[in-house]
N, C-alpha and C positions, 0 to 999 in steps of 0.2 A: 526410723521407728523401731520401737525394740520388740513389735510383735511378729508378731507370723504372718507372712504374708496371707490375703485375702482373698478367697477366687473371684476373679470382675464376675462371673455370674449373677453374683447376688446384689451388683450396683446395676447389672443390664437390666434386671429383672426389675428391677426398682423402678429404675426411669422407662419401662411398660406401663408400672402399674402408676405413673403417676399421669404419662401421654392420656393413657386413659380418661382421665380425672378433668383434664384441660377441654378449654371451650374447642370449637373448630378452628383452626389458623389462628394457633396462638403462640405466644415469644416468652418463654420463663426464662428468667436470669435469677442464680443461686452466685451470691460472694462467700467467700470466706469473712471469716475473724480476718479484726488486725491484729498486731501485736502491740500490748498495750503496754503504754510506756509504765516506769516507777520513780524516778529521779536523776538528775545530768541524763549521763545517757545511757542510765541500767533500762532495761525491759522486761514483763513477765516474761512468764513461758509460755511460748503459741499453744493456743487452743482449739482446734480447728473449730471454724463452726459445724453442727452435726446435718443439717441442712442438705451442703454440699458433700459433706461422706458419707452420707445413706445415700447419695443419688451416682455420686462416684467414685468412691473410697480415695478422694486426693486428701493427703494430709499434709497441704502446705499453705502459708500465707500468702498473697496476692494470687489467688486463682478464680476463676470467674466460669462457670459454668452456662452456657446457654442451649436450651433446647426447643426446639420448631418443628413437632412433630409433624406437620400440615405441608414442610418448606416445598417449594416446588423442584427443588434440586435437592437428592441425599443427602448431599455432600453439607450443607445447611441445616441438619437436621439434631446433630446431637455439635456441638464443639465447647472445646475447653481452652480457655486459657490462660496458659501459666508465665509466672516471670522470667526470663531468659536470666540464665547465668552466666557468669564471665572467670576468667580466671581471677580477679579481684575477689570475686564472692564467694569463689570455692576457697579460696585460703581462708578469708575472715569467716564465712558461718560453713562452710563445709559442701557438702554434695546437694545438690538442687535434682530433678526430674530431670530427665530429660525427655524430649518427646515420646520416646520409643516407650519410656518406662514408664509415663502416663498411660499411656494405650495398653499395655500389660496389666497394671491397675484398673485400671478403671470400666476398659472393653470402649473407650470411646473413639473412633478414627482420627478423628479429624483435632489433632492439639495443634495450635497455634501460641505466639508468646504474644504478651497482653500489647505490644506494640501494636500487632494488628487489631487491637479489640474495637477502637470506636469506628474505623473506615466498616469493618465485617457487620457493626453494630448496627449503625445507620444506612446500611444493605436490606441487616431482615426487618427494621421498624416500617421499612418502605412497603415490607411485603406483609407484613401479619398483619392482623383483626386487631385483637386483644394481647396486653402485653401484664404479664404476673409477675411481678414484684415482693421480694420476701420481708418479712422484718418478724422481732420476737413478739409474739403475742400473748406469751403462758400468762394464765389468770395470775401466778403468783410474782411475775415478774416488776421487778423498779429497773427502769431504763433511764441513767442520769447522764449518762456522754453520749453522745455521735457515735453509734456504729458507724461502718463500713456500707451497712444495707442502709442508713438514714440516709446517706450522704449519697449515696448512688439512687435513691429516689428522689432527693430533690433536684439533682442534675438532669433526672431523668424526664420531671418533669416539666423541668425548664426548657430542654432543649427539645421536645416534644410535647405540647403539653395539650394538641389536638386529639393524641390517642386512647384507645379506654385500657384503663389501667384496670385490674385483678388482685384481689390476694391470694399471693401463694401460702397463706400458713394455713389458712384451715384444710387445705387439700393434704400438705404435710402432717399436720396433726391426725388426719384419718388415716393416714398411709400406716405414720410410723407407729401409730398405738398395736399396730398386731405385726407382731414381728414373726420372721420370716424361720425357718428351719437353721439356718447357718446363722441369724442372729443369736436365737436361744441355745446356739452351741458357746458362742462368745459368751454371753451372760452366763453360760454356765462355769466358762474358765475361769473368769474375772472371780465367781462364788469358789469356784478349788483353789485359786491362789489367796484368797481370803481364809480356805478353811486352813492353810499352810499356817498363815502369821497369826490366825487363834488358837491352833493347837499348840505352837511356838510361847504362848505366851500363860497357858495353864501351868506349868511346874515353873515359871517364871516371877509370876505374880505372888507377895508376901509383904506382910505388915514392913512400912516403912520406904515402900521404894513409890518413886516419881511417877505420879500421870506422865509427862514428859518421855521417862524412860520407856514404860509401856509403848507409846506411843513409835518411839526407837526401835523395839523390838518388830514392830509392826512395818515399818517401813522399810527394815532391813531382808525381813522376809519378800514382802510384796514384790520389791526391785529387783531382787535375787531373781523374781518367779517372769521375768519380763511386761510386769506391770510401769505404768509410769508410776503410781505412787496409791494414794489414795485417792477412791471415787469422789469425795467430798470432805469438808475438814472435819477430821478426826475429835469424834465427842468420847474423852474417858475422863469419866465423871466418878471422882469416890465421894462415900458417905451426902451429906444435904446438897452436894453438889449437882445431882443424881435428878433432882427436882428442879433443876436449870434446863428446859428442854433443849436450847442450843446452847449449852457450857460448852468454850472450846478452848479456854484458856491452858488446862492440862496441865499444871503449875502445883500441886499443890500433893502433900505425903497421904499415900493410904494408909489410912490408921488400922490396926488390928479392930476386930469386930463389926469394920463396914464393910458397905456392899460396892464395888465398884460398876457403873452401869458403862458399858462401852457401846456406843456406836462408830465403828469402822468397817471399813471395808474396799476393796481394791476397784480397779477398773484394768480393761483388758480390749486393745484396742479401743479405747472410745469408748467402749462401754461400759456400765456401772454394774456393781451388786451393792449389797443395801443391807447389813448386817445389826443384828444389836445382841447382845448377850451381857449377862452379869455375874459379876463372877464374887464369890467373901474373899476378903483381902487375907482371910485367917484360914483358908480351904476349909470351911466349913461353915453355912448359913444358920443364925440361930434359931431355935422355934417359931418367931415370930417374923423373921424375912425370908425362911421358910414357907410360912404359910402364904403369906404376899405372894410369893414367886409362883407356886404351886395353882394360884388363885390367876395370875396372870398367863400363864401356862395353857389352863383349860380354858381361856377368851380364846386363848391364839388358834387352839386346836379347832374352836367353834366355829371363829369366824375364814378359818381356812376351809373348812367342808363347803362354806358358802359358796368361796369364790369358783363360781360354773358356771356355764354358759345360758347367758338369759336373765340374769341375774340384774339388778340396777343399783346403783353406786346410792341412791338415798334408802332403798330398801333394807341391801346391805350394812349401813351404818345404823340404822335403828336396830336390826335384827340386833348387831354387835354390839350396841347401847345397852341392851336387855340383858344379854348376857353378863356385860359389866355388872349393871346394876344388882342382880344378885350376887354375884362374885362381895361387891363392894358394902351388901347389907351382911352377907353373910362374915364379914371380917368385922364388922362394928364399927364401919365407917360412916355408914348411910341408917337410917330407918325408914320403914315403910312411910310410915310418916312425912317424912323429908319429901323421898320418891313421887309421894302422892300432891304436894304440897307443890312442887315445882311448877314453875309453867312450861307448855312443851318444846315451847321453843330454848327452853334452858335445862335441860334435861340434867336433877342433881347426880349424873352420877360425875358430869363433867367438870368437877370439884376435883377431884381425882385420877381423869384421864380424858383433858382436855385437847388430845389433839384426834388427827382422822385413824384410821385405823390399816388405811390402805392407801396406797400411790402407783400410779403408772410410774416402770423402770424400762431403761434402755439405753440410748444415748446420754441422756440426761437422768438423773438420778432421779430428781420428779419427772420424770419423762412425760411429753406433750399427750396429749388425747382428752376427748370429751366427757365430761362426768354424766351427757344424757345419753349418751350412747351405752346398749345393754352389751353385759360383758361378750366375749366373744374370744372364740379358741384362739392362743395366738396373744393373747393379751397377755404381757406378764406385772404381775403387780407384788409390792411387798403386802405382808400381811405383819403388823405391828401397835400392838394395846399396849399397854404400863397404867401402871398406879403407881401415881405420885403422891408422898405425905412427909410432907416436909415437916409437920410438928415432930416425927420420929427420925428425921434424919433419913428419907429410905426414899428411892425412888427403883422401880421393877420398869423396866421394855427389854421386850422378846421380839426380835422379827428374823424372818427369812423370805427367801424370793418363791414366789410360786407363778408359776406356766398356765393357763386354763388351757383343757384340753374340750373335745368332743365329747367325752363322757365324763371326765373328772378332772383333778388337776395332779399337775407335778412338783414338786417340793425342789428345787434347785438346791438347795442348803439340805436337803435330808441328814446328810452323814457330818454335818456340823454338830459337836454337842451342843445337846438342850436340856433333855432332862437332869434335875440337880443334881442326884444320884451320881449320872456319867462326870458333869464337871467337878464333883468334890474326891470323887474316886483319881481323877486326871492329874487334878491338882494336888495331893497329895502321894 
């Protein structure tokens, strides 16, 4: 891995806070991702599942986690196991765990290699109540192949199929929505190696040159900063492009007098930041995307004082609706008229900025958590409005990562430029 190592602290701490969470004598099992194939015999790049690295920071394929907080022997109570390596394996993919290095990672005793998984396996099913089982559940998820987790439930339920089974995700999804002190120091990194490859690309940016390039510049940064790459695929969007909410083709010349909208951003260790900025391809916005910008600007500012604790994710989004909607009467986009005229369940200002204004970040860029659950210190979320108007060629989104605190929240991107002023000043 190219990060820093982890203190196992913060995975011992985890799998506390999850024992807690579990029925009385009960048997979690967390897999890893595969590695998924691409064609003959290429394969993406492993992605660990996040599951099993928030529980034990292993960041390898075929590992298998299980925990029996209730076991009636210790020594049965936390194990891991991983694939044994050989000299074959260290030459073709390189260095694997080895026991000793697990346990240093992760704080767990007892690693074993997947050899002994099913004999150990069918040891604690003998002995536990209830047995929890993971698989992806996020509302936004399409799940069109066989996991690792599908395929280990139906085995599981085959070969056992008198036991009572559990879901492990909603216990996960509560855990991991409020992240821990040494996570929002991660998420803070993955945001300074992001603010490296957008400051990198302000005197950078000029009529004529590549999304693609752009794009280059960014990743050349990031990887320098021992990021793997980008949290997610990279959106730099010039001119009408800009009004493509997921444009990620990057193919295409920024013309003098457009606005380029970029959504990028790094990840660090595993975990994500969530950036967007827009920058004039000519270092300098004209009056009228100007005002767009300025008008997007002060949603963002608004709907950031929101995010505090107690707060609810439907409240919050209507709160933020409001503000749109004058922002968007006041540009001569909407009329009272319109506004009034709507029905509520379609609210006209979503003509113009049709998506949420906020997401749980972490692991996962939409990162897992409840939308009825009231916000809560700990919670980190992006905060992100735009106006889209495609009859002028112009699309505006502004976001950065914010923290909720006890009293107020933290701006993780603070020292990122935002206001115009700073990026035309930058840029030129």
């Amino acid at each position: 891995m190219r990060y820093l190592p982890i203190s196992a602290d913060l995975f011992i701490a985890n799998r506390e806070r999850l024992a807690q969470q579990l029925k009385p004598n009960s048997l979690a099992v967390v897999n890893s991702n595969d590695i998924m194939p691409t064609n003959a015999d290429g394969t993406m790049p492993f992605r660990q599942n996040n599951d099993i690295f928030y529980l034990s920071g292993i960041d390898q394929e075929e590992s298998i986690l299980l925990l029996f907080p209730d076991a009636p022997d210790p020594k049965m109570r936390e194990i891991l196991f991983l694939r044994e390596t050989n000299e074959l394996i260290a030459i073709w993919e390189g260095h694997k765990y080895t026991q000793e290095e697990a346990t240093a990672t992760s704080g767990i005793l007892q690693v074993k290699w997947l050899s002994e998984f099913q004999a150990t396996f069918h040891t604690l099913m003998g002995l536990c109540e209830y047995v929890y089982l993971n698989t992806n559940e996020h509302s936004r998820a399409v799940v069109e192949v066989q996991t690792r987790d599908a395929r280990f439930i139906n085995w599981c339920k085959e070969a056992y199929p008198l036991h009572t089974y559990q879901r492990l995700t909603p216990l996960m999804h509560y855990l991991r929505a409020k992240k821990q002190p040494q996570e929002i120091e991660l998420i803070q990194t993955a945001c300074q190696i992001t603010e490296k490859g957008f400051r990198r690309l302000l005197p950078f940016v000029k009529p004529d040159v590549m999304e693609y390039e752009i794009e280059a510049e960014l990743l050349h940064e990031f990887v320098r900063n021992r990021s793997r790459g980008f949290a997610y695929t990279p959106i730099i969007a010039s001119g009408a492009s800009a009004c493509i909410l997921h444009y990620i083709e990057n193919n295409q010349r920024c013309k003098a007098g457009d606005v380029i909208l970029l959504d990028v951003a790094a990840e660090y260790a595993n975990y994500a930041s969530d950036l967007t900025r827009c920058l004039p391809v000519s270092g300098k916005f004209s009056a009228r995307q100007r005002q767009v910008y300025d008008a997007v600007l002060r949603v963002m500012k608004g709907a950031t004082a929101m995010l505090t604790v107690g707060n609810t994710w439907d409240a919050y989004h209507e709160a933020v609706g409001e503000l749109m909607t004058k922002e968007l009467v006041d540009l001569g986009l909407l009329t009272m008229q319109a506004v009034q005229d709507a029905p509520k369940d379609k609210p006209a200002y979503k003509k113009y900025f049709m998506h949420g204004t906020s997401h749980h970040l972490g692991l996962d860029v939409h990162d897992v958590g409840n939308k009825y659950r009231k916000f809560e210190a700990g919670f980190v979320f992006t905060c992100e409005p735009g106006i889209y108007i495609p009859a002028e060629g112009l699309g505006i989104r502004l976001e950065n990562d914010i923290v909720i605190t006890e009293t107020s929240n933290i701006d993780l991107m603070a020292t990122i430029p935002l206001e115009a002023e700073e990026i035309e000043d930058l840029m030129n």
